[in-house]
N, C-alpha and C positions, 0 to 999 in steps of 0.2 A: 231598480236594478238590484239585483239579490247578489252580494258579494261571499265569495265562498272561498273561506279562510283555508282550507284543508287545499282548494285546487291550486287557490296561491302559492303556497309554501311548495309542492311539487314545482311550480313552474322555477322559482325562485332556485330550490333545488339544481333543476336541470341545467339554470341559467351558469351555476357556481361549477357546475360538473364540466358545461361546456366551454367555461373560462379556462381552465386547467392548463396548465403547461405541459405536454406529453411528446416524451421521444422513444427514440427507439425503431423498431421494425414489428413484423406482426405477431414474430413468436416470441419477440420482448418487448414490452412495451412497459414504457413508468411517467408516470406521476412527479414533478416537478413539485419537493414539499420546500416552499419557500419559508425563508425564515426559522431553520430549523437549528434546533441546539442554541438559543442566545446565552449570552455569557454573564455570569451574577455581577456586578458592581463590584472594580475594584480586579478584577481578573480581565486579562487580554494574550492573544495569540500573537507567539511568531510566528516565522514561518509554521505551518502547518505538513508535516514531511508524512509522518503514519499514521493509521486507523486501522483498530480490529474490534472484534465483536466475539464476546463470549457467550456461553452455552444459555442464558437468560436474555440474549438480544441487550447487553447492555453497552456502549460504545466509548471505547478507550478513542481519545484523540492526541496522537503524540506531536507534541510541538517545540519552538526552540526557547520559550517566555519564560516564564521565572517557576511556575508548577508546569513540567513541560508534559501532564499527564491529565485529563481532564476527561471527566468520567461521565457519561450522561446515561439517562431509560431510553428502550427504545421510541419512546415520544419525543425527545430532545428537552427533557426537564434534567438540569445539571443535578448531578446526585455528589461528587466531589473533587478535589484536585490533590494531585502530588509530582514529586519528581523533580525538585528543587536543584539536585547532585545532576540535571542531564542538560541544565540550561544551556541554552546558545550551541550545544552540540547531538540535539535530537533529530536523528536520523531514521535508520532501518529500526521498524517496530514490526514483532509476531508474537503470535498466539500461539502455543502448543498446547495440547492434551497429551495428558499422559495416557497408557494404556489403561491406569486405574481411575481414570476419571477426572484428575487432578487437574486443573490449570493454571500455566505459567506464561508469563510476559517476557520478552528477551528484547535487549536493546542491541544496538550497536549505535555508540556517542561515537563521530567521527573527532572532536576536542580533544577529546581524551585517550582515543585510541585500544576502545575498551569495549568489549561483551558484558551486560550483564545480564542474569536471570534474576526475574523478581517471582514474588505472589502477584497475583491481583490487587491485592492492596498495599504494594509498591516495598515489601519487606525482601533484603536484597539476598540472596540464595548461594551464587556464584559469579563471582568476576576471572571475565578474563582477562589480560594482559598481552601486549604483542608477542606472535611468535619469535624463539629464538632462531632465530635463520642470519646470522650476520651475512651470509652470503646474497641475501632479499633485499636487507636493511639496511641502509646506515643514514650517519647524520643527513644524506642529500635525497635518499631513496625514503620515504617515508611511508609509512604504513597507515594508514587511513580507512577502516572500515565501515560500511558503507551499508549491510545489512546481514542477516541471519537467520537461518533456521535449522529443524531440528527431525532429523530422522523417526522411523518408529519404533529403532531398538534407544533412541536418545542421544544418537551422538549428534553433534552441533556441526553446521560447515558456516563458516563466513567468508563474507565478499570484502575482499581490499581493492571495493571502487573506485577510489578518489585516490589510491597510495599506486602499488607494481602492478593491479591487475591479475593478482593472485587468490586464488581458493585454498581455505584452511579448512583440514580436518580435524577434530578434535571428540574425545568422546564425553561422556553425560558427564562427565565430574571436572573435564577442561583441560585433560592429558592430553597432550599433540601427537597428533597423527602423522598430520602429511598435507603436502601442500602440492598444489599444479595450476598449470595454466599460466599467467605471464603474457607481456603484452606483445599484439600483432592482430594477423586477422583468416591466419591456418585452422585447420580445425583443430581446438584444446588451448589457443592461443586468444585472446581475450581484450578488448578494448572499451576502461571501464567497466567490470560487473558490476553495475549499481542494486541487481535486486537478485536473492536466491531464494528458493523455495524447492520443495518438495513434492513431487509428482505423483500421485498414490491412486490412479487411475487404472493404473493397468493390473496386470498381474507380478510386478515387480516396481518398487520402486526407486525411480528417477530423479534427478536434479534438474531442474530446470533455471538455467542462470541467464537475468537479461543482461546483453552482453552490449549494453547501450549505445557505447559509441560506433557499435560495427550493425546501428537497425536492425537485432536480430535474437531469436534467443539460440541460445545452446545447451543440448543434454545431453547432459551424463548417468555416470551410473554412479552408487553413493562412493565406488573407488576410486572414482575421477578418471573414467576411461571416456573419452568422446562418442557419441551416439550418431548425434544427427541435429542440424540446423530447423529451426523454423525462422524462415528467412522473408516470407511475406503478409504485407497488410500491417505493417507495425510501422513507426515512427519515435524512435528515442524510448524506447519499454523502459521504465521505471523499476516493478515490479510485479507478484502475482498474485494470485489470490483463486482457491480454488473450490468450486461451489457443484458438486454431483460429478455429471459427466464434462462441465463447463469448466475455463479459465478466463479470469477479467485483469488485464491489465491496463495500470495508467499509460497513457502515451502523454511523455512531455509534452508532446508538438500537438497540445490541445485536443484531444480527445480521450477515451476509455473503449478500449476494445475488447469484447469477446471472441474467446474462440472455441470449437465445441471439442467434442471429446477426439477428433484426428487432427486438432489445431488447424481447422478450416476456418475462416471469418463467418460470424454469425452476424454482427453490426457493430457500429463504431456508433458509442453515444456523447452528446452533447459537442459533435466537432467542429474546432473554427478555425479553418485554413488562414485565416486571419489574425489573432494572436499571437501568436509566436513570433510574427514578421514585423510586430510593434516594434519600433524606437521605446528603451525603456524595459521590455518584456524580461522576467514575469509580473513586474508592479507597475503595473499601468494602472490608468488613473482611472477612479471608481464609477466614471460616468458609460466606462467601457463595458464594466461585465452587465453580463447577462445572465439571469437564473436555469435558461436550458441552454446555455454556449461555457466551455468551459477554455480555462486559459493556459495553467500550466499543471496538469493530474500530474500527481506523485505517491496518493497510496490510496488504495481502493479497498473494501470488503463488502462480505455481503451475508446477511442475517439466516435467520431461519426460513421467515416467510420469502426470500428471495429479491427483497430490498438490499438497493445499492446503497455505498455512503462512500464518498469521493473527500479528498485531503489533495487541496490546493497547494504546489509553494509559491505562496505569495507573503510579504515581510508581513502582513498583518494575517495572516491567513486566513481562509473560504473554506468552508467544507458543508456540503450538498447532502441534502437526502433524495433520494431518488424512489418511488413508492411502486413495485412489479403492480400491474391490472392485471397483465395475462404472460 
């Protein structure tokens, strides 16, 4: 019998191709990279709350552990950490570009009750401080923000998720604008905005705020006039994340959703109508997860080539690469 090393290795090949973990639908479809991003000795994850990705595919992971800022290649080789000043209160994480090219990092610490803009390499730019609104605030009404982002002439809007349910405008240097919204469930009235982002799809743009506790998001315009609801195929929306004509958001309630550029459902990746309903959830016990079922998404992004990368909250955190085929 003549043994043929070359036919082998294809089979072999094929065999690993066809082991694959793969989800999705036909016009997305990914690659389950297990085991990706491990962590150097001596480094561990809190929760896991954001993840972005800059203009070289490199992957910011914001979390709540001691460098709550953890830096990796797009291969998942740790390149370094920082972020010591956001422990225990790392929340809402974005990426902005500037129009000159520039890029910046922006937090919102819900501990601290504070914005800041950094460099990429964690050198801090501008903090902001809660607005002066005594009439929002006081010692019982607290102010909690929850996430941030950043228009294209620069001015910043943040979400007081976790505080009144209120949107802050402010411009690029952190001078106050103006605030709206407040809790309920009217249109402009708001329960929980846990995630904001910027809409830049159309021919003007948009705020897009998930408006979590009310399943749903809502747009505005950057003056904060009310638009119009997207109000189905969502589940607890976290945040957003926006890739061409497409938007990917986490859904607490165990899954990640896209939706295309008329916020029509395109598919719901990795979903387990089963998680969320644990005794326990979102740290349940490690014999549960699964590498294509996810538990509790809370911040999503996506690369150049069209790969996903998903940010668990879980106390020790999970975070996923997802690899596009088609």
């Amino acid at each position: 019998m003549v043994y043929d090393v070359k036919e082998a290795c294809h089979t072999l090949r094929r065999f690993h191709m066809s082991e694959q973990l793969i989800i999705g639908n036909a016009s997305h479809l990914y690659a389950v990279q297990e085991g990706w991003g491990p962590l150097p000795e001596g480094i561990q994850y809190g929760y896991t709350h954001g993840i972005c990705v800059d203009d070289e595919d490199r992957v910011y992971v914001h979390h709540t552990g001691k460098d709550s800022v953890i830096v990796f290649d797009k291969d998942g080789n740790f390149l370094t950490s920082w972020g010591s000043e956001f422990e225990g209160g790392a929340h809402g994480f974005y990426l902005h570009r500037d129009p000159d090219g520039q890029q910046y990092l922006y937090f919102a610490d819900t501990n601290r009750a504070m914005i800041v803009k950094t460099t990429l390499s964690g050198e801090v730019l501008l903090r902001i401080t809660p607005p002066d609104r005594p009439d929002l605030y006081n010692a019982e009404r607290k102010y909690v923000p929850t996430d941030v982002c950043v228009a294209p002439n620069g001015d910043i809007y943040v979400a007081d998720g976790y505080g009144q349910s209120y949107v802050h405008h402010y411009d690029a240097e952190g001078t106050y604008i103006r605030s709206w919204g407040g809790p309920g469930s009217e249109p402009g009235k708001l329960s929980q905005p846990h995630g904001i982002s910027v809409n830049l799809r159309g021919e003007v743009p948009e705020l897009y705020i998930a408006d979590r506790n009310n399943n749903r998001i809502q747009v505005f315009t950057l003056e904060g006039e009310h638009l119009r609801f997207v109000e189905h195929n969502l589940d607890l929306p976290c945040s957003f994340y926006f890739f061409g004509d497409e938007v990917y958001l986490p859904d607490l309630h165990s899954r990640v959703t896209i939706l295309d550029k008329n916020d029509r459902l395109i598919t719901h990746l990795g979903e387990d109508q089963q998680a969320y309903k644990q005794m326990g959830w979102p740290n349940l016990p490690k014999s549960y997860y699964r590498p294509d079922r996810f538990s509790s998404p809370h911040g999503v992004c996506v690369d150049s080539q069209g790969n996903v990368y998903l940010a668990e909250w879980i106390s020790d955190g999970r975070v996923t690469k997802l690899v596009r085929q088609r």
